[in-house]
N, C-alpha and C positions, 0 to 999 in steps of 0.2 A: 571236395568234401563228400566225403559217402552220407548217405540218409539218417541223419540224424535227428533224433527225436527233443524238443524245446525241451523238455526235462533233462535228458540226457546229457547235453550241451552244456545247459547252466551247470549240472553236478560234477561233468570236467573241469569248464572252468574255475568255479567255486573250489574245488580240491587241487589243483593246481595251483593258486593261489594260496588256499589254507595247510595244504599238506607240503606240498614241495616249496620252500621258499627259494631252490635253485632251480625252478623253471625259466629254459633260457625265453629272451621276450618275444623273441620267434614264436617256439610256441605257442606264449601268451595270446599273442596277436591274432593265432590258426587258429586258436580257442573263442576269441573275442569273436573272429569272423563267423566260427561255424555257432552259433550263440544267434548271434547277429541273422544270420539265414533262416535257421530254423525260426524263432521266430518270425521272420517275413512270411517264411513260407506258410507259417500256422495261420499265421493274418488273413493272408490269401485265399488258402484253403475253404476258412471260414467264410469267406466275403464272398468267395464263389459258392457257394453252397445255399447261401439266401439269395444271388442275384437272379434273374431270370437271362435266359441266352443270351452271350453276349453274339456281336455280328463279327465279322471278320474283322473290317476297321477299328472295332474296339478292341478286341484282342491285342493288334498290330500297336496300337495305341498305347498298352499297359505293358507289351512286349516292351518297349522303344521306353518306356520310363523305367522298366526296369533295368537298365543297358544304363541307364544314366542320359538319355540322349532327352531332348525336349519331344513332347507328346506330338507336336507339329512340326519337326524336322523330320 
């Protein structure tokens, strides 16, 4: 996914759905995902921006939940 901005995303998605009703669901999906990201990522963004330093093991920590893996494996 190239850097896409939460607006941007949703306004694919949303026209994709509203304008093309032959959007294959493949792309749907690419749509859904890149939607899906940018907001995490804007979450994150935001949530770093008020937190104070995180340490290495926290990083590594929120790295590994974003991986999908448990925080403690």
């Amino acid at each position: 996914m190239q850097s896409v901005t939460l607006r941007s995303a949703k306004a694919q998605l949303s026209a994709a759905h509203r304008k093309d009703r032959n959007t294959a669901p493949e792309k749907i999906a690419e749509l859904r995902r890149d939607y899906a990201a940018a907001k995490i990522a804007e979450f994150v963004e935001r949530e770093v921006r008020k937190a104070p330093p995180l340490t290495e093991e926290q990083m590594a920590i929120i790295s590994r939940a974003m991986r999908g893996a448990t925080a403690t494996g």
